[in-house]
N, CA, C and O atoms as a GROMACS GRO file, in nm:
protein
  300
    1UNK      N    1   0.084  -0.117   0.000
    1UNK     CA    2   0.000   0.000   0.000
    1UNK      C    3   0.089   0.124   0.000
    1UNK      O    4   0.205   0.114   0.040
    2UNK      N    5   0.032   0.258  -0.049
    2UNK     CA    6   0.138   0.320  -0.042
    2UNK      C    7   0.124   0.389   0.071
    2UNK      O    8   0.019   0.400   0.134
    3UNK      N    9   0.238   0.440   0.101
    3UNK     CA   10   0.271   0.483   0.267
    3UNK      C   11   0.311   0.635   0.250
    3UNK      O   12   0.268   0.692   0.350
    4UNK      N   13   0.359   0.706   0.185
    4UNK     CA   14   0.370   0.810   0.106
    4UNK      C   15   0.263   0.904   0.035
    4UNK      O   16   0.197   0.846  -0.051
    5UNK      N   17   0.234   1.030   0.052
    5UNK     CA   18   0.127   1.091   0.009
    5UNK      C   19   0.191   1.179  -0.128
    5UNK      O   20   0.133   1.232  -0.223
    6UNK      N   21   0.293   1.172  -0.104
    6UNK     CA   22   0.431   1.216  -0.177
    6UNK      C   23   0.346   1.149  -0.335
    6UNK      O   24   0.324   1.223  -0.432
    7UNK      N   25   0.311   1.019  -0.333
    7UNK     CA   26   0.278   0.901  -0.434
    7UNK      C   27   0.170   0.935  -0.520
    7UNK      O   28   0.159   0.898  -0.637
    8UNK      N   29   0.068   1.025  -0.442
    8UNK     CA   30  -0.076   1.027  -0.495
    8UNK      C   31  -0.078   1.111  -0.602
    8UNK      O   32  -0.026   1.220  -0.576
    9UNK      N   33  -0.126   1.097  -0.730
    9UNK     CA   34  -0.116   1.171  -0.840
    9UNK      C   35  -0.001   1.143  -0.930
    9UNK      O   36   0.017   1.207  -1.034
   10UNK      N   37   0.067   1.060  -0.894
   10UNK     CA   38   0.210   1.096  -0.953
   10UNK      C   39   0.212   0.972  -1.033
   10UNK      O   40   0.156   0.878  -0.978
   11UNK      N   41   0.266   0.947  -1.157
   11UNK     CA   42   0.267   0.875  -1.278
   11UNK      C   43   0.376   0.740  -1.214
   11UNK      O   44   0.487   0.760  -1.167
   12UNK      N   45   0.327   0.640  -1.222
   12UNK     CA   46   0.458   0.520  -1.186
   12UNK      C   47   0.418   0.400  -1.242
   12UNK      O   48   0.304   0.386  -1.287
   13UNK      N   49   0.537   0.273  -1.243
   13UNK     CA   50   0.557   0.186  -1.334
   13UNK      C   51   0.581   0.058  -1.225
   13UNK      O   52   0.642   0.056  -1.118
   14UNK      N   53   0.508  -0.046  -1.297
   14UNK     CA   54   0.481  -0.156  -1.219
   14UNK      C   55   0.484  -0.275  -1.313
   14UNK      O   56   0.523  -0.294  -1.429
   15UNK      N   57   0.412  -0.367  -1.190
   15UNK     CA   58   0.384  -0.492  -1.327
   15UNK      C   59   0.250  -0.517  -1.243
   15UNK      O   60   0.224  -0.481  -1.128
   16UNK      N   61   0.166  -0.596  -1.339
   16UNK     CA   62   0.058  -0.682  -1.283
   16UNK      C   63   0.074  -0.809  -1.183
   16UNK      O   64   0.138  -0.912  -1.207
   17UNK      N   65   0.013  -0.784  -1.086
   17UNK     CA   66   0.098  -0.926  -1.002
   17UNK      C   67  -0.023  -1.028  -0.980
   17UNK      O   68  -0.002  -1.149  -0.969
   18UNK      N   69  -0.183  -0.958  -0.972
   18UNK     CA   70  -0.301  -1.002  -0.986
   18UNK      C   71  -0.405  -0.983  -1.032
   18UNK      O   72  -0.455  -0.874  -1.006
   19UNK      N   73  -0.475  -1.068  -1.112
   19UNK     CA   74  -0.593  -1.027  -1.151
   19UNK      C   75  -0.706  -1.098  -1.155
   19UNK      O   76  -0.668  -1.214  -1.138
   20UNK      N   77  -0.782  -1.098  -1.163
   20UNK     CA   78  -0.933  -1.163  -1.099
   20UNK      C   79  -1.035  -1.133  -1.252
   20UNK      O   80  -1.114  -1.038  -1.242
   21UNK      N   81  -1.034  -1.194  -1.363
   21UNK     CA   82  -1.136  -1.131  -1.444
   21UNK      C   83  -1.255  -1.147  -1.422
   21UNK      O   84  -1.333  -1.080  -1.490
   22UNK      N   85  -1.317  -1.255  -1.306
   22UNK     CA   86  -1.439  -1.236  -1.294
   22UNK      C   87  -1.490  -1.133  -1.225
   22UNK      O   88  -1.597  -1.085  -1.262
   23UNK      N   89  -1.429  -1.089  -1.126
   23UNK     CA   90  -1.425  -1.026  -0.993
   23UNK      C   91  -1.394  -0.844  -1.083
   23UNK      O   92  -1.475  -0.755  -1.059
   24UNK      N   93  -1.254  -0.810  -1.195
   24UNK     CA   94  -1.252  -0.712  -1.230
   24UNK      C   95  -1.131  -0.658  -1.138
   24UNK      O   96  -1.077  -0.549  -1.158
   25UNK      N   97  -1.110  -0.712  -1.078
   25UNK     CA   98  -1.012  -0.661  -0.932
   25UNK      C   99  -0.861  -0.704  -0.965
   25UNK      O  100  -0.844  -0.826  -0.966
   26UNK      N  101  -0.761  -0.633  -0.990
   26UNK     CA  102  -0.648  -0.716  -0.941
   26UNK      C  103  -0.508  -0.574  -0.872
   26UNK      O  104  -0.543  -0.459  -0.845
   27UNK      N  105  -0.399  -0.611  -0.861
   27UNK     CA  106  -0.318  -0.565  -0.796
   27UNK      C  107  -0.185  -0.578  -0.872
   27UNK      O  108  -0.131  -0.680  -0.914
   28UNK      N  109  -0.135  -0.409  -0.883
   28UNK     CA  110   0.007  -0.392  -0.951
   28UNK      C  111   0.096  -0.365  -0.854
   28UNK      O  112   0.072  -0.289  -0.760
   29UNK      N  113   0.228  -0.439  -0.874
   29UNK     CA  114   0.377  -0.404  -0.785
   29UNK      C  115   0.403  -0.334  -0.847
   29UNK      O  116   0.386  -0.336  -0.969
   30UNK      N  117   0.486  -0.194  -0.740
   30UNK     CA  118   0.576  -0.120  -0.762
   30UNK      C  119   0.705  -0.172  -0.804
   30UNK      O  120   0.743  -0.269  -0.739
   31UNK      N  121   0.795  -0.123  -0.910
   31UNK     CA  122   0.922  -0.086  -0.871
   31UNK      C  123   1.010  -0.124  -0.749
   31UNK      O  124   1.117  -0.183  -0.753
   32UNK      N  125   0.943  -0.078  -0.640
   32UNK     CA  126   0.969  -0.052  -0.533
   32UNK      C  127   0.908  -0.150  -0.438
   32UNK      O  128   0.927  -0.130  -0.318
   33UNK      N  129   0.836  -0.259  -0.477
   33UNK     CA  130   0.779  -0.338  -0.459
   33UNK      C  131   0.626  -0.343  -0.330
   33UNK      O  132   0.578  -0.437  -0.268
   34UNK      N  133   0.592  -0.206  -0.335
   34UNK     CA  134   0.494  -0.190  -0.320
   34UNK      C  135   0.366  -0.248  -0.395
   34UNK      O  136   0.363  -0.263  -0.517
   35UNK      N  137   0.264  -0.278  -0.313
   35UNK     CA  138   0.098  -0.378  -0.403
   35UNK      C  139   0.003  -0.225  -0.437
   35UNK      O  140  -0.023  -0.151  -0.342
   36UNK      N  141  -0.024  -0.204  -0.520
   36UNK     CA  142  -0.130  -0.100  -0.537
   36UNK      C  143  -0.272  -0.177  -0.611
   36UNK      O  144  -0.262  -0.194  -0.733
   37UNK      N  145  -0.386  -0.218  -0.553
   37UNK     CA  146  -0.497  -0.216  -0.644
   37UNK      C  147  -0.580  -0.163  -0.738
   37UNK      O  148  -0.622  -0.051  -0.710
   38UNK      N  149  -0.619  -0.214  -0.849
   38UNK     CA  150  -0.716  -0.162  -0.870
   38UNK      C  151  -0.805  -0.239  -0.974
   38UNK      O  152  -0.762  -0.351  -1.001
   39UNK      N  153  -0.915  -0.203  -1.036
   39UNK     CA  154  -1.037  -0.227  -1.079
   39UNK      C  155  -1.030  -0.211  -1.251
   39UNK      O  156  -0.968  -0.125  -1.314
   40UNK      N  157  -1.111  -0.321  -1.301
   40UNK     CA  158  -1.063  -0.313  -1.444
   40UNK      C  159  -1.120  -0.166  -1.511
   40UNK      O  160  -1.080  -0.097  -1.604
   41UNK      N  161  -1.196  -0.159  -1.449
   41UNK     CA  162  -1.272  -0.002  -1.511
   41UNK      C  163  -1.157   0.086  -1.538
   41UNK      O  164  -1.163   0.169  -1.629
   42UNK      N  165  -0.984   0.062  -1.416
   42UNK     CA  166  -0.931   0.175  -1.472
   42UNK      C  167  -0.804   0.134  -1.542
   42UNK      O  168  -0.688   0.161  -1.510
   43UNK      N  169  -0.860   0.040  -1.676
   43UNK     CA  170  -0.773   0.023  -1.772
   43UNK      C  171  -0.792   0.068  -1.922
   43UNK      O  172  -0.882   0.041  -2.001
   44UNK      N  173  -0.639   0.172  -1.943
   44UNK     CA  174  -0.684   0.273  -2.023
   44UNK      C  175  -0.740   0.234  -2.138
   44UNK      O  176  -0.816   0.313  -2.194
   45UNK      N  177  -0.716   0.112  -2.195
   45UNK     CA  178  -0.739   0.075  -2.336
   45UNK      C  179  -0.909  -0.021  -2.324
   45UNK      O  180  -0.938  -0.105  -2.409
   46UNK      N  181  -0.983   0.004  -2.232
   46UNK     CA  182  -1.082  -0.036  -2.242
   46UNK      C  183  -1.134  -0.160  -2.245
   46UNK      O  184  -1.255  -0.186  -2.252
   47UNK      N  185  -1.038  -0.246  -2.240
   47UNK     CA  186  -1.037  -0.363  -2.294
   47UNK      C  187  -1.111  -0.462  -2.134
   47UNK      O  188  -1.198  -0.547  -2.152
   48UNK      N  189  -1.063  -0.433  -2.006
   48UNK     CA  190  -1.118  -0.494  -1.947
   48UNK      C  191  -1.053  -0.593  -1.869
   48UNK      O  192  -1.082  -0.606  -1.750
   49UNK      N  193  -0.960  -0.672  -1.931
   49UNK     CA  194  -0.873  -0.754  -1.893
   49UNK      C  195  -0.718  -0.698  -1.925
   49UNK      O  196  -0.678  -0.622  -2.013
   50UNK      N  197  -0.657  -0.757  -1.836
   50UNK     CA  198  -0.498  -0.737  -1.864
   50UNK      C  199  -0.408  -0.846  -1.808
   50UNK      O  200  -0.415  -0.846  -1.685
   51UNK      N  201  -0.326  -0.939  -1.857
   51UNK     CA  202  -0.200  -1.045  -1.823
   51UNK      C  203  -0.173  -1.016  -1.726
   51UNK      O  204  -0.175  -0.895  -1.699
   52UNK      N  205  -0.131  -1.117  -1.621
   52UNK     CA  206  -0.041  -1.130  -1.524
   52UNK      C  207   0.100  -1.095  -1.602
   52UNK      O  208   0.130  -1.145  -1.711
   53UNK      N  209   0.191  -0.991  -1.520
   53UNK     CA  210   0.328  -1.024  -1.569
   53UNK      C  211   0.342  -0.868  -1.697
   53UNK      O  212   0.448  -0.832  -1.748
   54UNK      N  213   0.238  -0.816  -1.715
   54UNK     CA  214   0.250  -0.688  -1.783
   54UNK      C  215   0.317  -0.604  -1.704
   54UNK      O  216   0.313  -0.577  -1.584
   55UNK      N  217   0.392  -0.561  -1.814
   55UNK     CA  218   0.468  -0.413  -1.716
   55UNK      C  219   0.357  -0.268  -1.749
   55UNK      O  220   0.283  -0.274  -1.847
   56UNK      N  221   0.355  -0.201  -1.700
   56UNK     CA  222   0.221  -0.080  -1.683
   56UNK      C  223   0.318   0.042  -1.612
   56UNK      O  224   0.422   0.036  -1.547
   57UNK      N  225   0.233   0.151  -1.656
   57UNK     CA  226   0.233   0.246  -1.614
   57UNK      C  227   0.123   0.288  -1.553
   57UNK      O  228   0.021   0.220  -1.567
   58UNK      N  229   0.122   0.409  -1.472
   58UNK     CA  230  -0.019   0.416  -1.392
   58UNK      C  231  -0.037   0.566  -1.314
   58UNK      O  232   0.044   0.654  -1.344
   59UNK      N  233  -0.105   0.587  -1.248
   59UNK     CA  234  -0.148   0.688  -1.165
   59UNK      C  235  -0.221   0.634  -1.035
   59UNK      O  236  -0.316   0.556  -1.046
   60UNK      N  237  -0.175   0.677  -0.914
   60UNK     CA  238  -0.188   0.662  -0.774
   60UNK      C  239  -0.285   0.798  -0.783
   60UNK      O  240  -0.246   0.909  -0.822
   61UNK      N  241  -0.430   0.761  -0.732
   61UNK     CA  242  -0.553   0.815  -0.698
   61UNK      C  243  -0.592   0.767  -0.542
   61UNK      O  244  -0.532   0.676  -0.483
   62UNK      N  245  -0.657   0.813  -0.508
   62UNK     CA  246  -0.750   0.798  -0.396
   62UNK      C  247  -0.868   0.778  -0.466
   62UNK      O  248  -0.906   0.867  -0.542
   63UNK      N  249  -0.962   0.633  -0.446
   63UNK     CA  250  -1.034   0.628  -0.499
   63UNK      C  251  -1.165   0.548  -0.404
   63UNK      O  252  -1.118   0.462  -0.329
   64UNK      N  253  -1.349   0.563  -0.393
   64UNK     CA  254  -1.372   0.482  -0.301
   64UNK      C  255  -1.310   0.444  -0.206
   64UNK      O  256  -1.279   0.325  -0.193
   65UNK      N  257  -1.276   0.545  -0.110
   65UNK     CA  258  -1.213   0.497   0.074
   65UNK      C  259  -1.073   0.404   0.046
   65UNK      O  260  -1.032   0.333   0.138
   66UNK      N  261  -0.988   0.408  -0.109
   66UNK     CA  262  -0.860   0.327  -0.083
   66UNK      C  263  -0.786   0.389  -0.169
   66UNK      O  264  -0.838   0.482  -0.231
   67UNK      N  265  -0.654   0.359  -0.193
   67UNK     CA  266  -0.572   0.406  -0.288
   67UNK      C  267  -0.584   0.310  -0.359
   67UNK      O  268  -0.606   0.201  -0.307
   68UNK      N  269  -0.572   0.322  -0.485
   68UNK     CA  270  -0.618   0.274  -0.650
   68UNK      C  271  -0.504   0.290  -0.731
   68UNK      O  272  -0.454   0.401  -0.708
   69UNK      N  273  -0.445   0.230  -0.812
   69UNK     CA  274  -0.380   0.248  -0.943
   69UNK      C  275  -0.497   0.280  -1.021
   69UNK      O  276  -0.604   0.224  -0.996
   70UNK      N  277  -0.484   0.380  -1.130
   70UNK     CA  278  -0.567   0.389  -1.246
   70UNK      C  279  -0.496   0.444  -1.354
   70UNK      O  280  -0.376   0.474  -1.356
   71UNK      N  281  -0.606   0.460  -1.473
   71UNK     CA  282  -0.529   0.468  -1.618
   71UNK      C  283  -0.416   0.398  -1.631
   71UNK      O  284  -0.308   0.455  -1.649
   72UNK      N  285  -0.425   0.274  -1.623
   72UNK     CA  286  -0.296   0.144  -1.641
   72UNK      C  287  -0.295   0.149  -1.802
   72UNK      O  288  -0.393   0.132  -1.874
   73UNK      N  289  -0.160   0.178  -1.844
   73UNK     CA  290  -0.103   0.145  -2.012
   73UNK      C  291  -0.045   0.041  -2.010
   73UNK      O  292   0.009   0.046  -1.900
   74UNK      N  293  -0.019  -0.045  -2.052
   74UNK     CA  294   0.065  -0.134  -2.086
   74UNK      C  295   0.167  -0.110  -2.158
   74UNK      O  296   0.153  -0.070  -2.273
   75UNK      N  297   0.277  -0.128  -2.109
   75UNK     CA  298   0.396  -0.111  -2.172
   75UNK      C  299   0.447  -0.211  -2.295
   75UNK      O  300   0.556  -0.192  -2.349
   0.00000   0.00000   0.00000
């Protein structure tokens, strides 16, 4: 989770470490090896699903009462 407020808004690069396509839910590592979640809704290409093991780029939001990765690109 991020521990840093420093984080929120700010553009960063991960990989996919989980994803759930029924559920819509999964969770990107930092770099830094931080877990950030989030929801397929906030994947930029619409598509819905995304691979385990993608490298991504992203944005740290506050989103619904948690911190969220969103607008995930795939690298």
């Amino acid at each position: 989770m991020i521990d840093n407020a420093n984080d929120l808004f700010r553009q960063l690069r991960g990989t996919v470490a989980e994803f759930n396509e029924a559920s819509g839910l999964g969770e990107v590592t930092t770099d830094s090896g931080r877990r950030i979640p989030f929801h397929c809704i906030s994947i930029a290409d619409g598509t819905r699903t995304i691979a385990l093991g993608t490298d991504v780029s992203f944005v740290v939001a506050f989103r619904t009462k948690r911190v969220e990765a969103i607008n995930l690109v795939s690298l």
